[in-house]
C-alpha positions in Angstrom: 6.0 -50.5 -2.9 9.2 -50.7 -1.3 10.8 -47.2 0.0 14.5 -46.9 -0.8 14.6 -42.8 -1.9 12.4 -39.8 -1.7 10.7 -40.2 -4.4 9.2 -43.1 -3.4 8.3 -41.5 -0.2 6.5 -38.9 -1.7 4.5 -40.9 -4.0 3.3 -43.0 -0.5 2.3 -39.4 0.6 0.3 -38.5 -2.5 -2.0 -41.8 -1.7 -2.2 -40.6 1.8 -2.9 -37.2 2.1 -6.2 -35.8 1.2 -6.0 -33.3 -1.7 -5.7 -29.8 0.4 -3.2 -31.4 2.2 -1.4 -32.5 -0.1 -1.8 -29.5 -2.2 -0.8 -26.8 0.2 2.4 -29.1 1.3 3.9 -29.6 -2.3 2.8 -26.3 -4.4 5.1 -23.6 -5.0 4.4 -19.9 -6.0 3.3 -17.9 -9.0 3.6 -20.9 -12.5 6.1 -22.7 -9.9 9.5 -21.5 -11.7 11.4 -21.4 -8.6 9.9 -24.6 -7.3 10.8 -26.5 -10.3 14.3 -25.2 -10.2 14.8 -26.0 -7.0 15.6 -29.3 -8.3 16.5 -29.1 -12.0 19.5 -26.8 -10.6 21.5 -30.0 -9.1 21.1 -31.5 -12.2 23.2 -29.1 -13.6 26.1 -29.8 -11.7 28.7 -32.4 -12.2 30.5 -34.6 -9.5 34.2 -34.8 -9.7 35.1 -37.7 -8.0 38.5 -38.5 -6.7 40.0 -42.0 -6.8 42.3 -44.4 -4.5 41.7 -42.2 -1.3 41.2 -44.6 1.9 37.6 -44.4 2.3 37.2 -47.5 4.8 36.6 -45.0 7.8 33.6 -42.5 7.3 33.1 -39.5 9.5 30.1 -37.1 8.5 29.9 -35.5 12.1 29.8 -31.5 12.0 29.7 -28.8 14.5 26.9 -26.4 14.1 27.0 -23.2 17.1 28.2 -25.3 19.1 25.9 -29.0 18.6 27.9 -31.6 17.7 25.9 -33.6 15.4 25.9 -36.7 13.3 25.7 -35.7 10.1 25.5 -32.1 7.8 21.5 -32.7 7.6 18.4 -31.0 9.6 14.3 -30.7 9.1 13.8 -27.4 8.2 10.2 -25.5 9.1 7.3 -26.6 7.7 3.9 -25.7 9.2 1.0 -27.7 10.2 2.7 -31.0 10.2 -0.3 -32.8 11.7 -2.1 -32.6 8.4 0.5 -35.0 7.2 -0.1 -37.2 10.2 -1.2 -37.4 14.1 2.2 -37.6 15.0 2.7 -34.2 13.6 5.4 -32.2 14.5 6.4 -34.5 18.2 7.1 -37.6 15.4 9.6 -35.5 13.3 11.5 -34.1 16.5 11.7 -37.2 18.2 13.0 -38.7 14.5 15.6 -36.1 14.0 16.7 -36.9 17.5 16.9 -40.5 17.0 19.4 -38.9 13.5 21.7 -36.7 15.7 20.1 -33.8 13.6 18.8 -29.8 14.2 15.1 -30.0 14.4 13.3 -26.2 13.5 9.9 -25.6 14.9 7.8 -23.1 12.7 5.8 -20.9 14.3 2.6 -22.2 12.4 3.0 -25.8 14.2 0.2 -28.2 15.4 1.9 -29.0 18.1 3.1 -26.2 20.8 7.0 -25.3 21.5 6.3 -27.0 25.1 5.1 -29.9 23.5 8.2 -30.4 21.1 10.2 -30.0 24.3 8.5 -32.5 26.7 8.4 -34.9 23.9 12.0 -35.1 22.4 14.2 -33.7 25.1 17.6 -35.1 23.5 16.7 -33.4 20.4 18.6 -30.2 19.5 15.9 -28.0 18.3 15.9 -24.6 16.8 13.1 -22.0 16.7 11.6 -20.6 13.9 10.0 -17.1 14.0 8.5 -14.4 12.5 8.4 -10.2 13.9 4.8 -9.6 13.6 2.7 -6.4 13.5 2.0 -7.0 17.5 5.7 -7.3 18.6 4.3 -8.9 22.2 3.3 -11.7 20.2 6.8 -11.9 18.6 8.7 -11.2 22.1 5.8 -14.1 23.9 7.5 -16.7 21.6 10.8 -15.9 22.2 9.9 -16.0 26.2 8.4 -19.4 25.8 11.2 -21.2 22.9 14.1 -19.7 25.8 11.8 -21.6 28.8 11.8 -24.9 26.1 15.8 -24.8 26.2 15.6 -24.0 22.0 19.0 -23.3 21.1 18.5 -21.2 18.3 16.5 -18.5 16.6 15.3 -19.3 12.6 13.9 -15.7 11.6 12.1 -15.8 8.4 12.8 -12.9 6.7 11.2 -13.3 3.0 7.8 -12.8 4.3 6.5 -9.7 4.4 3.6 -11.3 2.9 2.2 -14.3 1.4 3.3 -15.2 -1.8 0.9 -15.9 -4.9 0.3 -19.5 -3.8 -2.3 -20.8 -6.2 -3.5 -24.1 -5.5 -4.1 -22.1 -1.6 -6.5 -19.7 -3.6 -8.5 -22.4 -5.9 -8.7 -24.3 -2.8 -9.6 -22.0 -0.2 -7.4 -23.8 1.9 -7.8 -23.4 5.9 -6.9 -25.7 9.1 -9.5 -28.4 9.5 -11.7 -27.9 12.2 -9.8 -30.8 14.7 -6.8 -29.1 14.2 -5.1 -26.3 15.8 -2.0 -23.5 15.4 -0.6 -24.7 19.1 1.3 -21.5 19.5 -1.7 -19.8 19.8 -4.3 -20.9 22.1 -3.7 -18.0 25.2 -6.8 -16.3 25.9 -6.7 -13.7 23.5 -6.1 -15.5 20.1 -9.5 -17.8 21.7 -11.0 -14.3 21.7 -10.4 -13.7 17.6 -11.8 -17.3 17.1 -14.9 -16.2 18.8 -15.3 -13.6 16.8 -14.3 -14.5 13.7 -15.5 -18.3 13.6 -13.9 -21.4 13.2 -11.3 -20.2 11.0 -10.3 -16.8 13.1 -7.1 -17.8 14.6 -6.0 -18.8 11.1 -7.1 -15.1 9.6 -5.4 -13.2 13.0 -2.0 -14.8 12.8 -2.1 -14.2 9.1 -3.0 -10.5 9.6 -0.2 -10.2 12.0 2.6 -10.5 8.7 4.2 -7.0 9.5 5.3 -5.9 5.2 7.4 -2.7 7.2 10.1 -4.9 8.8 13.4 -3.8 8.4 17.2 -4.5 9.6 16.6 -2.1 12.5 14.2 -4.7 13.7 17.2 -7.5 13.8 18.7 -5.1 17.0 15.1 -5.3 18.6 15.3 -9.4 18.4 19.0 -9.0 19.5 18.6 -7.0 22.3 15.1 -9.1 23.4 17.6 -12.7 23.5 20.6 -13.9 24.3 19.9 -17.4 21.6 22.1 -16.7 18.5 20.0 -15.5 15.6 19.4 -16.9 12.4 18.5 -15.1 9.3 16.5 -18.0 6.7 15.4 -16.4 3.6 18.6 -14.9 2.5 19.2 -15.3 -1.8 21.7 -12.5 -2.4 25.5 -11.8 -1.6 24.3 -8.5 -0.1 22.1 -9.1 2.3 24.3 -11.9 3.4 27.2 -9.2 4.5 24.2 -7.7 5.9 23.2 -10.2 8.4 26.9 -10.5 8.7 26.9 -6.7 9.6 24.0 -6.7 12.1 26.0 -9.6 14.1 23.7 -12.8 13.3 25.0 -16.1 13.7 24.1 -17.3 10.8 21.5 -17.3 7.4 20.2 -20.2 5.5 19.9 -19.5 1.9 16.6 -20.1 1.1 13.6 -19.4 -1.3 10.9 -20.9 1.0 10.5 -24.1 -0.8 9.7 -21.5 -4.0 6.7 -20.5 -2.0 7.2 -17.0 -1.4 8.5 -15.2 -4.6 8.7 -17.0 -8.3 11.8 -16.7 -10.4 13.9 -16.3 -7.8 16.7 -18.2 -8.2 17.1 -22.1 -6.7 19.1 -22.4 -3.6 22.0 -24.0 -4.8 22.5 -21.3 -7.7 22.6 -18.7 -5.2 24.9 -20.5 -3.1 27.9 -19.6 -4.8 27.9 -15.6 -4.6 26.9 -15.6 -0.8 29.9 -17.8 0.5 32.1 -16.1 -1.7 30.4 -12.8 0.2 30.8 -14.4 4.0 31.4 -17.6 3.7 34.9 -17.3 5.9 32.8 -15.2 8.8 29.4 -16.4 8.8 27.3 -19.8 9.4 26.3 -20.7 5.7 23.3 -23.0 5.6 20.7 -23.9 2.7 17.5 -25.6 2.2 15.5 -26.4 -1.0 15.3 -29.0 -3.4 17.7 -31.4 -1.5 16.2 -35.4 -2.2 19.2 -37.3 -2.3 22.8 -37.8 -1.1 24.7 -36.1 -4.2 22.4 -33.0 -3.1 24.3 -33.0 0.4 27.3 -33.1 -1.1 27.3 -30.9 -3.6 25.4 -28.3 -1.5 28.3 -28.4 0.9 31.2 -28.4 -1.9 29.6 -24.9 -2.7 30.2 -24.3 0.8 27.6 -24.9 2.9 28.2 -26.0 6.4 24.4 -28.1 6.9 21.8 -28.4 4.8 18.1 -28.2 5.3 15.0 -30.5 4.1 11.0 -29.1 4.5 8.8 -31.6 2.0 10.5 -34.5 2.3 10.3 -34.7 6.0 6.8 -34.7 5.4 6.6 -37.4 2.7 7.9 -39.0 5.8 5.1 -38.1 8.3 2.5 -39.0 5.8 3.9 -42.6 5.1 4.4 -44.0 8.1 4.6 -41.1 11.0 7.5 -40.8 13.2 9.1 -44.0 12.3 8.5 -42.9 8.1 11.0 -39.6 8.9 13.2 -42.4 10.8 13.4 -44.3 8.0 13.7 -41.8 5.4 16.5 -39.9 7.1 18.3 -43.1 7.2 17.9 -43.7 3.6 19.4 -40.2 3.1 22.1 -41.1 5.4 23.1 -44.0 3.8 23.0 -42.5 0.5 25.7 -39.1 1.8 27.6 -42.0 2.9 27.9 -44.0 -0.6 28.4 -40.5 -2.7 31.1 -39.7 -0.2 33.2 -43.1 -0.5 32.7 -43.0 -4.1 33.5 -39.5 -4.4 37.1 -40.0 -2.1 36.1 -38.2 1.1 36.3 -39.9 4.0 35.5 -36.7 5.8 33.3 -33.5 5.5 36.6 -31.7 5.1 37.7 -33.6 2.1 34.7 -32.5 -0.1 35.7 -29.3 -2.0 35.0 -26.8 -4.7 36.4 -28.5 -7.0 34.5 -31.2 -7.3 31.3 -29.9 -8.2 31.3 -28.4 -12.0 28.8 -26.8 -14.0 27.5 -29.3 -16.9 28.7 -26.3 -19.2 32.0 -27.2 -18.0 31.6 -30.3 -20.7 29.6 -29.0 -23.3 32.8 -28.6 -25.6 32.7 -32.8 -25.7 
């Protein structure tokens, strides 16, 4: 089967995987409302294209604190990449790279924040963390993602604990064996694996979700760093001027790939109210439910500045390793670049508000 979109990507990834894998990567929370939405949301929403604008030249290259980059698209953080493939997450840095996109570690990775570094250098890679119970833990990877030259700071901040992730539960889902969290291996997470078995480290870095974080906790990371901070996890207006308030550089609007709490809204729906809240002093980014080129584009008519993608990166892994994300980050490329031409924008500036409707908007007809 030939891969020209997403889709087809992740239906490569479904023969590949095995089914934990697969499972744990794709599920959502709770009945999966959120995760659903994620995507039936842009289908909502209209394009309004403009006509007999010059389109011959195309620039999609955007400024992000300070990284000039190709295009309005990054990976977002998604854990445990080498369950998807041996390549894990040194493939899909290197591949964002080769894009001229933002690359965000998670925490939970396969492969260590010193590896990333070593392995794509020219990257321009971000950090993704979480305050834990032990706040030495949280200040060691800080320490070690400043040593690695990250450039940013990706806070989760809709964690306090695990959502109701289902298909986890039924399967009893853990790391294989072979595998490892990479960010973890000092000598005293070894010490919890002794104790606790094969699965250990896995059970102590989920104990270590701290449910009493708070805002006051955003001054302790500010006043551990000097990287700007971002706030990912953000669905509200409110706690958008918030982060705004407590001097982050930016948020990404996200529902955790509707992983974390069900009937929340879909990305793109809360989009609107938050850069109508900040979106003239604050970095506005989003992820979830982005598969295609009209995604882009409408995500950033609503007025986001970059956009995010977590599964679809890893439909990449699985298919073909780093040179599947290669490929499928070209294909999404390609297909910005067609919805922009046809839409009239021959730059990021020219896409606005207006061209993105509400189906409602036609349901007189």
């Amino acid at each position: 089967m030939s891969l020209i979109c997403v889709a087809d990507f992740e239906q490569r990834a479904k023969q590949q995987l095995e089914r934990t894998a697969l499972d744990f990567y794709r599920n959502g929370a709770g009945e999966q409302v959120t995760l659903g939405q994620n995507r039936e949301a842009y289908k909502r929403l209209r394009l309004r294209p403009r006509c007999l604008r010059d389109v011959s030249q195309l620039d999609t290259s955007c400024k992000i604190l300070g990284q000039q980059l190709n295009w309005p698209l990054g990976i977002a953080p998604t854990a445990m990449q080498k369950l998807a493939h041996p390549d894990g997450e040194l493939g899909t840095a290197r591949a964002a790279g080769q894009a001229g996109s933002i690359f965000i570690l998670s925490t939970l990775s396969t492969c260590s924040i010193e590896e990333v570094a070593v392995a794509a250098p020219e990257t321009c890679k971000w950090f993704q963390l979480y305050i834990y119970k032990d706040r030495s833990l949280t200040e060691q990877l800080v320490r070690r993602a400043e040593l690695a030259q990250f450039k940013a700071l990706v806070l989760t901040v809709d964690l306090p604990i695990n959502g109701d992730r289902r298909a986890d539960a039924r399967n009893q889902f853990s790391l294989p064996p072979h595998l490892r969290l990479a960010n973890f291996q000092d000598e005293l997470m070894q010490g919890f694996v002794s104790k606790l078995g094969g699965s250990g480290l896995n059970e102590y870095v989920a104990s270590q979700f701290d449910p009493s974080i708070s805002w006051q906790d955003i001054k302790w990371l500010q006043q551990l760093t000097q990287l700007p901070i971002v706030l990912k996890g953000i669905l509200t207006a409110e706690d958008a001027q918030l982060a705004r308030n407590f001097g982050c550089a930016g948020i990404i609007v996200s529902n955790h790939g509707g992983r974390q709490l069900d009937t929340a809204p879909a990305t793109i729906e809360a989009l609107p109210e938050i850069v109508a809240a900040v979106g003239k002093d604050l970095l506005v980014m989003l992820d979830g439910g982005i598969m295609q080129g009209t995604d882009i584009f409408k995500a950033l008519a609503l007025g986001a500045q970059t956009v995010f993608i977590g599964r679809p990166a890893l439909w990449g892994l699985a298919a073909n390793g780093q040179r599947g994300v290669e490929q499928l980050l070209q294909i999404m490329r390609h297909d910005l670049e067609i919805t922009m031409k046809l839409a009239g924008c021959p730059t990021l500036r020219d896409i606005q508000p207006s061209m993105v409707v509400h189906e409602s908007s036609y349901s007189q007809l």
